[in-house]
Biopython code that builds the backbone (N, CA, C, O; Angstrom):
import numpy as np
from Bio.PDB.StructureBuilder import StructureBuilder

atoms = [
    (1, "UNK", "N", (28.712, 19.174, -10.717)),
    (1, "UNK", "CA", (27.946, 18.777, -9.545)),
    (1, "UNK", "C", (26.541, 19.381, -9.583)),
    (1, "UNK", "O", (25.486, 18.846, -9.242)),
    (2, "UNK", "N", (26.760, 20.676, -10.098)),
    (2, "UNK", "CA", (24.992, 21.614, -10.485)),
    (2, "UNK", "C", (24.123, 20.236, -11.008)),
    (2, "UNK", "O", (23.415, 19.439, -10.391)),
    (3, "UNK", "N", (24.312, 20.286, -11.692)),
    (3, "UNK", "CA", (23.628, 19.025, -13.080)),
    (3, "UNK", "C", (23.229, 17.750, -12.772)),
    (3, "UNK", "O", (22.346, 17.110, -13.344)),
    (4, "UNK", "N", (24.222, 17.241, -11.425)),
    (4, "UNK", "CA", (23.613, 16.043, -10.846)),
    (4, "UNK", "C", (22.889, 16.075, -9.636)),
    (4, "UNK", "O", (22.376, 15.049, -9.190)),
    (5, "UNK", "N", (22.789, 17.347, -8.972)),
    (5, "UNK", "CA", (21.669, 17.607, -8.214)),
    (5, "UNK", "C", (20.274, 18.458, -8.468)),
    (5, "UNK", "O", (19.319, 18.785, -7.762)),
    (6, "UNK", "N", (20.752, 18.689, -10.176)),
    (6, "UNK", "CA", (19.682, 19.238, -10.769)),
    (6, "UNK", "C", (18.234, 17.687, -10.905)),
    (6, "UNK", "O", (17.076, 17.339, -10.675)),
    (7, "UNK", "N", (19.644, 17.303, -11.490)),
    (7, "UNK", "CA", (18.566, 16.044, -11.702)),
    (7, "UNK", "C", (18.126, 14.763, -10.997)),
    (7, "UNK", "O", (17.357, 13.864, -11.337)),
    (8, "UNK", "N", (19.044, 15.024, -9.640)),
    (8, "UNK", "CA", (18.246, 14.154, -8.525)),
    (8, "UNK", "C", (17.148, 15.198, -8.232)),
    (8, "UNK", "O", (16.091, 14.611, -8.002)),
    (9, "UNK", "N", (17.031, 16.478, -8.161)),
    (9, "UNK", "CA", (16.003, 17.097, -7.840)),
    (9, "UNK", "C", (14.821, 16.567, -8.324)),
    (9, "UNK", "O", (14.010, 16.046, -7.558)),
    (10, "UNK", "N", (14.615, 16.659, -9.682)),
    (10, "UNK", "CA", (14.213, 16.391, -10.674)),
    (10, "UNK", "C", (13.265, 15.115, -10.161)),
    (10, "UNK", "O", (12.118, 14.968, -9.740)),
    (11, "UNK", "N", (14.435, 14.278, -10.449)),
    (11, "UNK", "CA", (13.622, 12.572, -10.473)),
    (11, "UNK", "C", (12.847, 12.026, -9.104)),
    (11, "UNK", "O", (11.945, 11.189, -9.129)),
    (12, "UNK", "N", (13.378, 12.670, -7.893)),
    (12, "UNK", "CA", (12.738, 12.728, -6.523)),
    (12, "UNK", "C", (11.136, 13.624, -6.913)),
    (12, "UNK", "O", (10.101, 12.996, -6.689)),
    (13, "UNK", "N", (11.040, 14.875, -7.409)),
    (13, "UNK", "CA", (10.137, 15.742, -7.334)),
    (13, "UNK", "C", (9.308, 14.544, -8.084)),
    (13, "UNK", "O", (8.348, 14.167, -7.412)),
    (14, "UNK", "N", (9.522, 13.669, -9.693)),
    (14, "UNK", "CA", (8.535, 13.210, -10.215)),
    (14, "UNK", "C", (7.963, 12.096, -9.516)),
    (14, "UNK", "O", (6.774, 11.797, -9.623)),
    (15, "UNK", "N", (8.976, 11.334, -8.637)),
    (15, "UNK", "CA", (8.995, 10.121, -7.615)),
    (15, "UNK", "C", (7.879, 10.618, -6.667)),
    (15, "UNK", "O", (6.817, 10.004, -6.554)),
    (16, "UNK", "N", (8.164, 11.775, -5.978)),
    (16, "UNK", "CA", (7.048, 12.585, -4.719)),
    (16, "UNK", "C", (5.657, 12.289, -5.825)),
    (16, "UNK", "O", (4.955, 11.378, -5.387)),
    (17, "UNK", "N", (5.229, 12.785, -6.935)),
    (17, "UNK", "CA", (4.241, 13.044, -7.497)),
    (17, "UNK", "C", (3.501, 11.620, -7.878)),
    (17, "UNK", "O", (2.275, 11.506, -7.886)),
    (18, "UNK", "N", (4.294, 10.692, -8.151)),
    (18, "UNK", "CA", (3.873, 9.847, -8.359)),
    (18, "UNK", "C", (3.312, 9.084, -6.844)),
    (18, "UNK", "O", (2.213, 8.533, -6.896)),
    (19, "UNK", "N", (3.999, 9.067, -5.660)),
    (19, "UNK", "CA", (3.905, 8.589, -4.462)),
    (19, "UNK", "C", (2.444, 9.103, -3.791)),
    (19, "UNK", "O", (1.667, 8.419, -3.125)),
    (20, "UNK", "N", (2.304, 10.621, -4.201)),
    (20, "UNK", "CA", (0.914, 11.468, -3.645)),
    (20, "UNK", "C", (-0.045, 10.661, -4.646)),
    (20, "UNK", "O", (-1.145, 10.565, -4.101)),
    (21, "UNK", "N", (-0.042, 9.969, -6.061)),
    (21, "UNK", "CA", (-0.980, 9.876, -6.376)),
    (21, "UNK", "C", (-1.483, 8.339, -5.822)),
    (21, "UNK", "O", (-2.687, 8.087, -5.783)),
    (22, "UNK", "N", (-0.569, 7.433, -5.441)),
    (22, "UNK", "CA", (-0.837, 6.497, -4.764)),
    (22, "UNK", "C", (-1.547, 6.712, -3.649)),
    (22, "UNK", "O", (-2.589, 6.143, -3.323)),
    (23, "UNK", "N", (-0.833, 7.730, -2.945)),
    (23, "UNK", "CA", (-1.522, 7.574, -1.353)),
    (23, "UNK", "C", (-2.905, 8.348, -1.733)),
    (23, "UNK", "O", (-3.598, 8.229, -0.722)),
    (24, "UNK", "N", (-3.608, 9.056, -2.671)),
    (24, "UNK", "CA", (-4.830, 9.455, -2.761)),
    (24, "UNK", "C", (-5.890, 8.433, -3.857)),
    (24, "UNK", "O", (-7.089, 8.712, -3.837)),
    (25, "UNK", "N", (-5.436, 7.308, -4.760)),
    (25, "UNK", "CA", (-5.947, 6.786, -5.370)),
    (25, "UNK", "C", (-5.676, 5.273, -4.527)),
    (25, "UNK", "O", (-6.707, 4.821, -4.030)),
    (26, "UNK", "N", (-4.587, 4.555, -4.338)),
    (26, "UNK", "CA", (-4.214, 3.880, -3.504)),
    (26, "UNK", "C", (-5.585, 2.565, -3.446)),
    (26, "UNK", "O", (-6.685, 2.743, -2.924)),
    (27, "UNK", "N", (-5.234, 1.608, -3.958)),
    (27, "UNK", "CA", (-6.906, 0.678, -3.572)),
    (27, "UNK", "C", (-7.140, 0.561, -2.570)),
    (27, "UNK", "O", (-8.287, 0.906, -2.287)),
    (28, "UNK", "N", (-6.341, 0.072, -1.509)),
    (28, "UNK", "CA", (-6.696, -0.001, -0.066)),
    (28, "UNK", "C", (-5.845, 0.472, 1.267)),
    (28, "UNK", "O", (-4.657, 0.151, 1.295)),
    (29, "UNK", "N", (-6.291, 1.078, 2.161)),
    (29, "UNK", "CA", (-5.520, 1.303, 3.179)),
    (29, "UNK", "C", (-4.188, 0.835, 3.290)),
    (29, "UNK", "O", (-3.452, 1.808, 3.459)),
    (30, "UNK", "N", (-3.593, -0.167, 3.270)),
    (30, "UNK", "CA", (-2.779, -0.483, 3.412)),
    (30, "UNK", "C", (-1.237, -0.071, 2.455)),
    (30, "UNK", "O", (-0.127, 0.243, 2.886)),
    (31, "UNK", "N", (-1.714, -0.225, 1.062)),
    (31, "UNK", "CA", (-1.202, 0.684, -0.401)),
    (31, "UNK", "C", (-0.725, 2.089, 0.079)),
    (31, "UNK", "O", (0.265, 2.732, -0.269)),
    (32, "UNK", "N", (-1.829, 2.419, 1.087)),
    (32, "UNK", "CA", (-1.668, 4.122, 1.126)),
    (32, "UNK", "C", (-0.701, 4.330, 2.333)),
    (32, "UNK", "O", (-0.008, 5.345, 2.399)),
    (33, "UNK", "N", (-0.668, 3.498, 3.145)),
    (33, "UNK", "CA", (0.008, 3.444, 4.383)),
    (33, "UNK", "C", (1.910, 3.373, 3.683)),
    (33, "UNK", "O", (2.780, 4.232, 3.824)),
    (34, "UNK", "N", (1.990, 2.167, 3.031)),
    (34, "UNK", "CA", (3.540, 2.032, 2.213)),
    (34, "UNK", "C", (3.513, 3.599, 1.498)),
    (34, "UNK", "O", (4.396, 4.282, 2.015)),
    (35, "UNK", "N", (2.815, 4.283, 0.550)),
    (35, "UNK", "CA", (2.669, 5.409, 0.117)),
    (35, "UNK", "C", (3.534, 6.583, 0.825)),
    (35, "UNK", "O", (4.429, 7.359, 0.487)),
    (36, "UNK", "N", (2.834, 6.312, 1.911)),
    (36, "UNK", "CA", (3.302, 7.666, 2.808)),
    (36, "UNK", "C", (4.333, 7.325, 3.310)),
    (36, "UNK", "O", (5.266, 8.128, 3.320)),
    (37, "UNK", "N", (4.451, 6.315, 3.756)),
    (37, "UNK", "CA", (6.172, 5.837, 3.889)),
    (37, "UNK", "C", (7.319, 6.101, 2.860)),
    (37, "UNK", "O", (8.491, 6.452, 2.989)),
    (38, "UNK", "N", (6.745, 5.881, 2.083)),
    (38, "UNK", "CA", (7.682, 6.305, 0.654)),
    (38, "UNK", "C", (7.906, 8.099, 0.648)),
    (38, "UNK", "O", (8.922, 8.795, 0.647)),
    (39, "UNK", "N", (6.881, 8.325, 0.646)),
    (39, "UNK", "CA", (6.773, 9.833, 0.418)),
    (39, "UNK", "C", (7.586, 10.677, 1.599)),
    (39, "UNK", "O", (8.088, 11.783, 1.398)),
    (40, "UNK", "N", (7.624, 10.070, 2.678)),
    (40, "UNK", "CA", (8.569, 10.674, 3.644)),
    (40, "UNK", "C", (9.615, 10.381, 3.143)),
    (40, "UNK", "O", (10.265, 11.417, 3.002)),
    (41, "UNK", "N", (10.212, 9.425, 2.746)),
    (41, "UNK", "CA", (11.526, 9.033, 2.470)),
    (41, "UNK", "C", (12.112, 9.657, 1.311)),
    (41, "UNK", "O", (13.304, 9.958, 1.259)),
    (42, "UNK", "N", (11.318, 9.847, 0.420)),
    (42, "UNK", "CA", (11.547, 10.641, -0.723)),
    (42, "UNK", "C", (11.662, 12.243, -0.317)),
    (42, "UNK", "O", (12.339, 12.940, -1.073)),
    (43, "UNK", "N", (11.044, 12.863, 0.824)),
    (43, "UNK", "CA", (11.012, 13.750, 1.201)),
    (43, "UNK", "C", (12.508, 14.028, 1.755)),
    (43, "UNK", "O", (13.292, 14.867, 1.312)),
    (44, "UNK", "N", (12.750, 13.007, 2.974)),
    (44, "UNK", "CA", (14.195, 13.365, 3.586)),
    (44, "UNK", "C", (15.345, 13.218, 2.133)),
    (44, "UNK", "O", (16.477, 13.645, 2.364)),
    (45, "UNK", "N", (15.149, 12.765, 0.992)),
    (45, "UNK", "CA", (16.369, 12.601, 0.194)),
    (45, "UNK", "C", (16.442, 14.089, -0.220)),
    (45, "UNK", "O", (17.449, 14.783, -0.081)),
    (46, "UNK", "N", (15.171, 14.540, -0.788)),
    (46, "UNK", "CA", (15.537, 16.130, -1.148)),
    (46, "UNK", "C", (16.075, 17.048, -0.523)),
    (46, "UNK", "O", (16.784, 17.957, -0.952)),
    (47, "UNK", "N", (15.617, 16.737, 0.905)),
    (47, "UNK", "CA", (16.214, 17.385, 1.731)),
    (47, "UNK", "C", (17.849, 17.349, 1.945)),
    (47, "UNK", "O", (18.708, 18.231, 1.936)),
    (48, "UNK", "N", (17.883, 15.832, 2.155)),
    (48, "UNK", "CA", (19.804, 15.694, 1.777)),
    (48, "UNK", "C", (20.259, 16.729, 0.827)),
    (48, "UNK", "O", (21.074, 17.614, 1.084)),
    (49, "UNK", "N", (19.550, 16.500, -0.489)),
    (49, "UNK", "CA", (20.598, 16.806, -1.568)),
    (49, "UNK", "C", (20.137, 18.628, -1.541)),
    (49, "UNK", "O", (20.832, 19.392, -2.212)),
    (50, "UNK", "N", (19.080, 19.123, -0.819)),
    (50, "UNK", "CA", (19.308, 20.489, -0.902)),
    (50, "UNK", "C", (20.480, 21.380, 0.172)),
    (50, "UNK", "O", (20.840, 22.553, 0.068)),
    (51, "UNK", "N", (20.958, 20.184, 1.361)),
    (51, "UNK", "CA", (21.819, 20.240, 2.067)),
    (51, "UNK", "C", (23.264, 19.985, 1.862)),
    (51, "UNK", "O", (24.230, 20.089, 2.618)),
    (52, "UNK", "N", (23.104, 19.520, 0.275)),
    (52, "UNK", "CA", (24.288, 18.929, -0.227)),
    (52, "UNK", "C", (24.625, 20.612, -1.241)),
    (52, "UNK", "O", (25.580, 21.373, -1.393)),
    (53, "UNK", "N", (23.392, 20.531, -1.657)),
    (53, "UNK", "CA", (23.506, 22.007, -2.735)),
    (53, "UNK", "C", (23.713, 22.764, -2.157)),
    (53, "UNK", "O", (24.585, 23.425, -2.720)),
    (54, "UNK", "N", (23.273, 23.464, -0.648)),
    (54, "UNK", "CA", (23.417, 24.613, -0.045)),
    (54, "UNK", "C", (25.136, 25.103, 1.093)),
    (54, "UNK", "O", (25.863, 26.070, 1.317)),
    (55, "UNK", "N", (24.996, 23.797, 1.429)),
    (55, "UNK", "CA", (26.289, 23.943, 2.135)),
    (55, "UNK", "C", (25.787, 23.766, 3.739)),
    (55, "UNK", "O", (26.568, 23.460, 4.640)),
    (56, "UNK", "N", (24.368, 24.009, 3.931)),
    (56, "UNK", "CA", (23.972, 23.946, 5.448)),
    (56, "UNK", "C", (23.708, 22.808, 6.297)),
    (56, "UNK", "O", (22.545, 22.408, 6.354)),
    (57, "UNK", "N", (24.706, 22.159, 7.041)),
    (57, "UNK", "CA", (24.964, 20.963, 7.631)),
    (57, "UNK", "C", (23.509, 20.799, 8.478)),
    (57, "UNK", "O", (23.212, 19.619, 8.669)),
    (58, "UNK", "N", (22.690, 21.648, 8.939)),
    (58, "UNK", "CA", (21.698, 21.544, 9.700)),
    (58, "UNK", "C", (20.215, 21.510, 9.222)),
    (58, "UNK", "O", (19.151, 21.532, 9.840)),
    (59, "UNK", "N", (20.612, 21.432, 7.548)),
    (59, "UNK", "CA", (19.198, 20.643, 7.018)),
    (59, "UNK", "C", (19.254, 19.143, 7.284)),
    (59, "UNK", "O", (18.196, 18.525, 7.403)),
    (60, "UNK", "N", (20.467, 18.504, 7.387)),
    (60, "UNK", "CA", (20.380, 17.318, 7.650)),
    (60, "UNK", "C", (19.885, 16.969, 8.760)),
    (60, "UNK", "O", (19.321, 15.877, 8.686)),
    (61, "UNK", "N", (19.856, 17.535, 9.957)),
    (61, "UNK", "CA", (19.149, 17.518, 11.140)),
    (61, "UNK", "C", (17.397, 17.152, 10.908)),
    (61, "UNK", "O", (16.846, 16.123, 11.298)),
    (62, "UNK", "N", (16.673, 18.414, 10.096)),
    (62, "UNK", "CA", (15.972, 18.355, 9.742)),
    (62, "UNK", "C", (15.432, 17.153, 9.036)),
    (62, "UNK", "O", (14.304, 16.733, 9.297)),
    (63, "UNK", "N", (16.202, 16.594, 8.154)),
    (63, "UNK", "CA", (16.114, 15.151, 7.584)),
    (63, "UNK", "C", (16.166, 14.374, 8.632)),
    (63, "UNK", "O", (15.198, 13.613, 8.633)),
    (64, "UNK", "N", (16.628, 14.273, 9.225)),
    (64, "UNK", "CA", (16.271, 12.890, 10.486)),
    (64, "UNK", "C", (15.050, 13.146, 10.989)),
    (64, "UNK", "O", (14.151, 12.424, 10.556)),
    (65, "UNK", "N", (14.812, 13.821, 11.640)),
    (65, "UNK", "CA", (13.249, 14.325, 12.308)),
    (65, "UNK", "C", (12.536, 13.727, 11.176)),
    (65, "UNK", "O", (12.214, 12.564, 11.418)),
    (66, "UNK", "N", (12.216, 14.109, 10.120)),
    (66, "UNK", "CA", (11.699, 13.658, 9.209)),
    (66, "UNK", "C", (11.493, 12.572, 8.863)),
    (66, "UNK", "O", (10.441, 12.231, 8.322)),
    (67, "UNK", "N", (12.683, 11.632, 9.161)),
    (67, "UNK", "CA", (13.101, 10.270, 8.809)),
    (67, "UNK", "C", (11.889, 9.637, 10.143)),
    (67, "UNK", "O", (10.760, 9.150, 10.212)),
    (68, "UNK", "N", (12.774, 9.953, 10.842)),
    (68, "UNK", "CA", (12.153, 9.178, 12.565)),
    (68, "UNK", "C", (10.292, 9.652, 12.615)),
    (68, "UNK", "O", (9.801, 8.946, 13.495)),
    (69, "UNK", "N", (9.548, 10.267, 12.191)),
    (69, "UNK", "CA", (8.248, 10.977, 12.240)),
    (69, "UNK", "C", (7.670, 9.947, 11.342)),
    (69, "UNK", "O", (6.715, 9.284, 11.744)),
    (70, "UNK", "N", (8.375, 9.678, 9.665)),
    (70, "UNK", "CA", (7.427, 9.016, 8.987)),
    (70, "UNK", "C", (7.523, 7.672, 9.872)),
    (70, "UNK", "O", (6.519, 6.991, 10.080)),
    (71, "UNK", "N", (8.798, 7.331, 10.383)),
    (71, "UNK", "CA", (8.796, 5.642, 10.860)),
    (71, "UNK", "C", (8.061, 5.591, 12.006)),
    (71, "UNK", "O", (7.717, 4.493, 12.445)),
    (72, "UNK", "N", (7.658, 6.971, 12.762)),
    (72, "UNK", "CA", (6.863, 6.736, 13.965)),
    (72, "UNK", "C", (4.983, 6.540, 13.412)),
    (72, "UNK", "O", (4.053, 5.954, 13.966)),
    (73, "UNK", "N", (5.038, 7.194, 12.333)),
    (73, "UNK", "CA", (3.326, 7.111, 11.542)),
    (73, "UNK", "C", (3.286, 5.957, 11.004)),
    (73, "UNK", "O", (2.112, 5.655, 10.788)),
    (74, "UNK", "N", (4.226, 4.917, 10.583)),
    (74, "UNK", "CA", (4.134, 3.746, 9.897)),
    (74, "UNK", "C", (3.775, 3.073, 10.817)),
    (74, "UNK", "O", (2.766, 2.373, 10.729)),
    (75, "UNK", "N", (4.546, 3.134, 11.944)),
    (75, "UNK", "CA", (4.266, 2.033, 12.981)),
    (75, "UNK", "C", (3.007, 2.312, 13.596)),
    (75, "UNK", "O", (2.464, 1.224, 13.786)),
    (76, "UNK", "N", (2.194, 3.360, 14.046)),
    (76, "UNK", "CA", (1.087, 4.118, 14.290)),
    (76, "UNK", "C", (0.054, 3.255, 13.380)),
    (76, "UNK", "O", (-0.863, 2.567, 13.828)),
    (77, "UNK", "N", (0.309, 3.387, 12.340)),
    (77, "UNK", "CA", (-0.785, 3.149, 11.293)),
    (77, "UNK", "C", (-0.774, 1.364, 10.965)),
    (77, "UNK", "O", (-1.698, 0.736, 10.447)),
    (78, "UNK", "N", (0.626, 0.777, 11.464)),
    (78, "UNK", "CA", (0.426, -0.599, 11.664)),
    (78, "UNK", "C", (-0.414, -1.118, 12.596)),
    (78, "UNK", "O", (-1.310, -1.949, 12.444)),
    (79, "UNK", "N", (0.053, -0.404, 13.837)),
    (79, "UNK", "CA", (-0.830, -0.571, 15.144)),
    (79, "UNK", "C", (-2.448, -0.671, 14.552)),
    (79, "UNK", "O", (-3.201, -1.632, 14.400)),
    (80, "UNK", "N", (-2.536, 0.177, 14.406)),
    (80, "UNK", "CA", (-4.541, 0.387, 14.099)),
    (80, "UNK", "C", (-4.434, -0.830, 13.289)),
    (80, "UNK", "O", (-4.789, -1.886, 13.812)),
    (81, "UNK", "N", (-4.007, -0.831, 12.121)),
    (81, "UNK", "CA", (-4.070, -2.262, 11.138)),
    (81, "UNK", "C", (-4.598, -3.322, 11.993)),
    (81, "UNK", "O", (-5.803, -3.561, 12.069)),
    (82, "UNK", "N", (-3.596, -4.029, 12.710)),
    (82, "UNK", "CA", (-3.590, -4.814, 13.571)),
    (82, "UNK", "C", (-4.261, -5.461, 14.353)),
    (82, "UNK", "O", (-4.544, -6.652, 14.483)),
    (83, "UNK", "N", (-4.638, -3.934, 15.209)),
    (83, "UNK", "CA", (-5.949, -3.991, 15.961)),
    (83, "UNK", "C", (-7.254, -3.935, 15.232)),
    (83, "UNK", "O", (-8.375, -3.977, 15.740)),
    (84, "UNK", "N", (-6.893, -3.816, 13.757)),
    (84, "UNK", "CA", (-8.720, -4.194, 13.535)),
    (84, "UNK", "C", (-9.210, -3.178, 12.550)),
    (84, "UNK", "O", (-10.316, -3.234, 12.013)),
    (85, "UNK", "N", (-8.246, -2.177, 12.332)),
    (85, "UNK", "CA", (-9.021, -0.651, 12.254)),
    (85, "UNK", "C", (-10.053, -0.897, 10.987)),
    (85, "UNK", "O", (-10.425, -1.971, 10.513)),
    (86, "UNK", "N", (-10.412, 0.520, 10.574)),
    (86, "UNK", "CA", (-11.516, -0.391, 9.194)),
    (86, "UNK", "C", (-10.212, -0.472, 7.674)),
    (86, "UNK", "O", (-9.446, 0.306, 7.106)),
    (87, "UNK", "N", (-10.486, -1.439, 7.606)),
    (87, "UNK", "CA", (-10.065, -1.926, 5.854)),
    (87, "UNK", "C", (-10.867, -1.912, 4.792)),
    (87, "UNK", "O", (-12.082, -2.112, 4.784)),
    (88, "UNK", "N", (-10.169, -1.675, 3.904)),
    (88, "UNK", "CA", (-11.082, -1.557, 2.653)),
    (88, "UNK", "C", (-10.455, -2.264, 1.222)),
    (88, "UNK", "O", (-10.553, -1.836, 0.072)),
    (89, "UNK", "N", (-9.701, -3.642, 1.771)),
    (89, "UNK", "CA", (-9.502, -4.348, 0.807)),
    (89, "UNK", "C", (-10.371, -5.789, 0.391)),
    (89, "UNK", "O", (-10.071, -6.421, -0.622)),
]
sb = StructureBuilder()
sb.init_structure("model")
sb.init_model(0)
sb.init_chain("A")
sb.init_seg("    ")
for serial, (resi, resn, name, xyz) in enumerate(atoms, 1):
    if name == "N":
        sb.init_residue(resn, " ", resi, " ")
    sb.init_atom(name, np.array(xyz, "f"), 0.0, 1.0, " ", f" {name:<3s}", serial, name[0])
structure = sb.get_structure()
């Protein structure tokens, strides 16, 4: 079980790295907006599986907050979209 949360660690951490370089290179607002959506989500999985490694039922807590925050900034950042905000595609 070490070994397969070694290496979800692993493939999430290179997934996060790749996700930050989107949301900072990203062509247009919108790219960067899915970005950070991703990057939360990738965030709450590590969190699972360090809750899975540790034994502490109340990181998962933590993962929801997490969960519900990025989906409250997505929708945030749709809103402005919507309404107009500036684009840069």
């Amino acid at each position: 079980m070490e070994t397969v949360i070694l290496i979800s660690q692993v493939v999430m951490a290179l997934a996060l790295i790749l996700a930050f370089v989107r949301v900072v290179r990203g062509p247009s607002l919108p790219d960067r907006v899915v970005a950070l959506e991703l990057f939360a989500s990738i965030v709450v999985g590590l969190v699972g599986v360090t809750a899975i490694q540790t034994g502490v039922p109340s990181f998962l807590d933590a993962a929801i907050v997490i969960a519900l925050m990025g989906f409250l900034a997505a929708i945030g950042f749709a809103r402005f979209l919507e309404r107009g905000g500036p684009r840069d595609d």
